[in-house]
N, C-alpha and C positions, 0 to 999 in steps of 0.2 A: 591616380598616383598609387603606384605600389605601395604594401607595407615596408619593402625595404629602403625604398628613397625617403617613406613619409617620415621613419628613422632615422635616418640620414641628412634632413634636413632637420629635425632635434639635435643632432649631433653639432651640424652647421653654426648653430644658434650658439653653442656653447663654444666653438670656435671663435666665432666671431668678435663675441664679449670677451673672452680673452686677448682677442687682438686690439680690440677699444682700448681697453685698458693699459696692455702694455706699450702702446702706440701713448695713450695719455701720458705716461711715465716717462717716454724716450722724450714726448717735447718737454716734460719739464727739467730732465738732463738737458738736452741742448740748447735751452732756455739758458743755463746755469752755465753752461762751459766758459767763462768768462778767463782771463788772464788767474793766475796768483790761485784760485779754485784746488783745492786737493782731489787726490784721484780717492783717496777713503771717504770724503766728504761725496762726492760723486757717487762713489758705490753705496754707500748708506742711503744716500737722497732717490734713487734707483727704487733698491730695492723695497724702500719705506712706501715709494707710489704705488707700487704692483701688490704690494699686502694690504694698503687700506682701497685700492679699487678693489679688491679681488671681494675683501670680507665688505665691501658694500651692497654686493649682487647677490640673488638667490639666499636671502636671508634666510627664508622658511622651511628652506630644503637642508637634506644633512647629506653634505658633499664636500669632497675633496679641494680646497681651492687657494690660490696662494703662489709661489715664485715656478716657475717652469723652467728657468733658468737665471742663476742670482747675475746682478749686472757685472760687468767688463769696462775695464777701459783702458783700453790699449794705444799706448801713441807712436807714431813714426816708425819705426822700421819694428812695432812689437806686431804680430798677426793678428791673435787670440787669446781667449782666456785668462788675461793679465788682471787680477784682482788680490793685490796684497794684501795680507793679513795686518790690524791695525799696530803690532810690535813690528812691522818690517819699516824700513828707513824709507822705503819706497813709499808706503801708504802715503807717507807725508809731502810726495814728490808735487809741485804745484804747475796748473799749466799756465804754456807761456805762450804768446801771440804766436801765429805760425803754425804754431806743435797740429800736425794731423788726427786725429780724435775717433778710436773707431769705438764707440758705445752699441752694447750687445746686453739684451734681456729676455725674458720671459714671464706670461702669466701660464696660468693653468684652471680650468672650470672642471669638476667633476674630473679631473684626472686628463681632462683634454688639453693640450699645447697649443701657444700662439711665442713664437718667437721673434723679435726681431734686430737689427739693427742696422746702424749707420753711420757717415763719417760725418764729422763737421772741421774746421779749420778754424783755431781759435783766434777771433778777434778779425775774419777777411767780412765782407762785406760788399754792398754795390758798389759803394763810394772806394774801399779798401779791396776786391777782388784777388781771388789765386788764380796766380799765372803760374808759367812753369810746367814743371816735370811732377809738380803734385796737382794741379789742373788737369794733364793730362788724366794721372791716376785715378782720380775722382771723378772725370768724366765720362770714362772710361768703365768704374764696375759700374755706375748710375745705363750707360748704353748695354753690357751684359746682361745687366737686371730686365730694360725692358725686350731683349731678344729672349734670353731663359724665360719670362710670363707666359711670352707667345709659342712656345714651344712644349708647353706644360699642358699635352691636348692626351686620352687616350688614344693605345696606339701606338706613342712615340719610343722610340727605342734611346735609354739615355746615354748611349755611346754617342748615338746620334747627336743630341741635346747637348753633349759635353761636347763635339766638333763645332758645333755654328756658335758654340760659346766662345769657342778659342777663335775662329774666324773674328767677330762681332768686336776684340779687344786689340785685333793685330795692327791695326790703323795708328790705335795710341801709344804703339810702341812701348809695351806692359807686356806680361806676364801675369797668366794664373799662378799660383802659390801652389808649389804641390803639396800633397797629403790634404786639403782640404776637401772635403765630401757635403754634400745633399742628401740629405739621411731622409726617408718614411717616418712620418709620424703618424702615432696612434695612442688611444688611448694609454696614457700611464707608461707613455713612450716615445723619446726621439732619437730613436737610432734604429730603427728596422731595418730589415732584410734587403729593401731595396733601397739602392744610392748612385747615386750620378758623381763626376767629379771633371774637372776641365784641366789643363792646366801641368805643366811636371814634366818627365820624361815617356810616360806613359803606361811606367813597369811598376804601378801601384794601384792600376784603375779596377773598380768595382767588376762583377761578373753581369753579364748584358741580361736587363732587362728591359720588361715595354710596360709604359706609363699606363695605369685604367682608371676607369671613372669611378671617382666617390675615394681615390686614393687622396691624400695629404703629406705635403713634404715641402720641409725648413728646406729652402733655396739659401744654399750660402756661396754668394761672390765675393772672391777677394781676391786681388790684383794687386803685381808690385809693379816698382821699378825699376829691379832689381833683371840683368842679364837673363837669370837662368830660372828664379822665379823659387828659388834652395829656400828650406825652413830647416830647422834646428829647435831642439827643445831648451828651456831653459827652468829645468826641476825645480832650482832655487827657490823659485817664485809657485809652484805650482799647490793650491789653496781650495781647488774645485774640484769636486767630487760627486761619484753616483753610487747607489749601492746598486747591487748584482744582484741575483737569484742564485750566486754559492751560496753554498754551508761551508763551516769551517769551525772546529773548534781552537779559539780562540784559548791562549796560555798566559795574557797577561790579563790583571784584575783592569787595568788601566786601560788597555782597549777593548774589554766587555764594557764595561763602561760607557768610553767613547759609540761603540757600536748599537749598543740599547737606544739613546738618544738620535742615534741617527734614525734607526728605526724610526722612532716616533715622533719627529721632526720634518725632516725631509723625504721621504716615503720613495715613490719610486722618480721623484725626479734630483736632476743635479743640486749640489749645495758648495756653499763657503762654508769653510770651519770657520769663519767668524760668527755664524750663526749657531755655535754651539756654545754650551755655557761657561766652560773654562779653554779657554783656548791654547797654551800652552799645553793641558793634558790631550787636547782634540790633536795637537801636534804630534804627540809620542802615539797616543792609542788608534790613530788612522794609518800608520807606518804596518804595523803585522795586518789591521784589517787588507789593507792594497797588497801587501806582498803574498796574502795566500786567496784573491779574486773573491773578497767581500764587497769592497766597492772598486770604483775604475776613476783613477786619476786623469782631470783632463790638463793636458800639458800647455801651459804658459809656451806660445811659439813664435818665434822673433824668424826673422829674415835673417839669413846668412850673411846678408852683405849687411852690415851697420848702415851707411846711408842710405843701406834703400827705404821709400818711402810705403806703404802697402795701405789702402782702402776698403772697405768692404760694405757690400750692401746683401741685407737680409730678409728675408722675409718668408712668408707662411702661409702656403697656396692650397686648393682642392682643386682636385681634374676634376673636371666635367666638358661633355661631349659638344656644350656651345663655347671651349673657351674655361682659361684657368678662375677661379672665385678667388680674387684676393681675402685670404683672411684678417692680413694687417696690412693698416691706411697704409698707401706712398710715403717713403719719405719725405717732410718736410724743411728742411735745410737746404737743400740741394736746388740751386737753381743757376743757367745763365746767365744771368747779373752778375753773380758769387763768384761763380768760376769759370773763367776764361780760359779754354785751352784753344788754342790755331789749330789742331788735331781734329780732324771728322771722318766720318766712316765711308770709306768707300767702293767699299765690297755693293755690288748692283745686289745681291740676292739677299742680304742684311737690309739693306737698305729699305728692300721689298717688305721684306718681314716686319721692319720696325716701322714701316707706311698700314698697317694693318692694325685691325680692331684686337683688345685684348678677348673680349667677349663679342659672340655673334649676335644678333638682334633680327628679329623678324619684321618685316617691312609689315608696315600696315597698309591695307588695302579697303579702295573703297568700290562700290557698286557704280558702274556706268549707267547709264539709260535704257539699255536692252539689257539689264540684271547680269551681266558679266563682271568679272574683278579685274581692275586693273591698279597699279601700285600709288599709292597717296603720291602725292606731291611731298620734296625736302623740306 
């Protein structure tokens, strides 16, 4: 083993505990999504699992560790990012049987990212199942997800990866969402250079690159059912934040302030201002830090059409040359019993793909009688 894989599988290590944990966090969200449930009660209950798994691990060590990304809960025709602050009317919005559920987090070890998330459907069941045209949609980024895995090899060009994406969804009569991306992650980073993206008119798409081994990159699907597959920002709501590497001198006392604390709070990855200690002033003194690129607003994104329904599955992968390393478990909610959609794939070359191992394995092999190898027995 080279010294640079032998590093790279230390890196692995702290990837993976990051995705344990925020994986532990997402079932105890979905566990929770119950009827009458608030989406503040949700985002607290999120992010409270991702801070005491994180400060459980790696006691001895003095490292970075803690939210990679604060939780989300976005329902029905909302895309992304929807995490109200506890004075918005919304915070108090409660779910209701039906409502589409797409729950989005992250941990972080030593500066390393594990993001993920998922949809659930409040209150369906074996016995209670989703049909319909949110069946479809859920069945749908769950079949994207496992073609994007298999296609997560060095090598691959993500134009490429973003067409068998958009092939893999066409069956369920969905749409990708435009504007949403598959960012590089790295160290004390999710948003790198290199991104894939499916989905839109086209005249937004990332600039081509090819996937390589020991790269890392948040896979995000999300699918409507919506015609044209349009997003739209909705500011109002917008509570998530990152800081940048500007400088800026800053003119109010109120956003040095605010700006100090973020520093030493939330460090290089995303936050809620609810995580800051007076929230009201987090309100006024994060206004001048975003308008002169101290930190980067991420925008609360709803569907253009109100009753579209939108899905998403996420997750947090490394290339390597036998096959993508999931970093965060499978979704758990998501099964057959639950959602019933009459919709299946039937693209032969999808089909192909999704008949295929995520990871390759090497056949073990035994010694015949004249000392030659021939392949074990299944």
């Amino acid at each position: 083993m080279t010294d640079a894989q032998e590093n790279f599988d230390v890196i692995l290590t702290k990837y993976k505990t990051a995705g344990e944990i925020a994986a532990k966090a997402m079932r105890t969200l979905v566990d929770a999504a119950q009827e009458g449930k608030t989406v503040l009660e949700l985002m607290q209950l999120g992010d409270e699992a991702v801070e005491q798994g994180t400060a459980a691990v790696f006691k001895d060590k003095k490292m970075s560790k803690g939210l990679a990304f604060p939780t989300t809960v976005s329902i029905n025709h909302v895309v992304c990012n929807y995490a109200p602050l506890p004075s918005d009317e919304a915070s108090k919005t409660q779910l209701k049987n039906g409502d589409v559920v797409k729950f989005q987090l992250g941990a972080q070890i030593d500066g390393y990212p594990a993001v993920l998330g998922e949809t659930v459907v409040v209150g369906a069941s074996a016995q209670n199942p989703v049909t319909g045209r949110a069946a479809d949609v859920i069945k749908a980024a769950h079949t994207a997800a496992d073609v994007a895995i298999r296609l997560m090899r060095p090598g691959m060009l993500n134009h490429d990866v973003g067409k068998q994406i958009e092939q893999s969804i066409k069956d369920f009569d969905v749409r990708g969402v435009d504007g949403m991306q598959t960012n590089q992650f790295s160290k004390d980073n999710i948003s790198g250079k290199k991104k894939l993206a499916f989905g839109g008119d086209g005249s937004s798409r990332p600039d081509a690159c090819k996937l390589e081994e020991n790269e890392v990159y948040g896979v995000d699907i999300v699918v409507s059912t919506s015609a044209d597959g349009k997003s739209k920002s909705d500011d109002a709501f917008t509570s998530i934040f990152c800081k940048t590497n500007a400088t800026y001198l800053l003119k109010m006392a109120t956003s040095r302030k605010v700006f100090s604390e973020i520093q030493k709070k939330a460090g290089a990855f995303p936050f809620n201002l609810r995580a800051l200690e007076d929230e009201k002033r987090a309100r006024m003194g994060v206004q001048e830090c975003s308008n002169h690129g101290l930190v980067t607003p991420f925008q609360v994104l709803v569907d253009a059409n109100a009753s579209a329904i939108t899905a998403q599955v996420f997750f947090t992968v490394a290339v390597s040359s036998k096959g993508a390393i999931r970093l965060t478990p499978a979704p758990t909610w998501f099964d057959a019993e639950k959602v019933k959609s009459e919709k299946e794939v039937t693209n032969e070359e999808i089909k192909a793909l999704l008949a295929t191992s995520v990871r390759q394995t090497k056949k073990k092999t035994k010694k015949t009688a004249d000392g030659s190898s021939a392949p074990a027995a299944a």
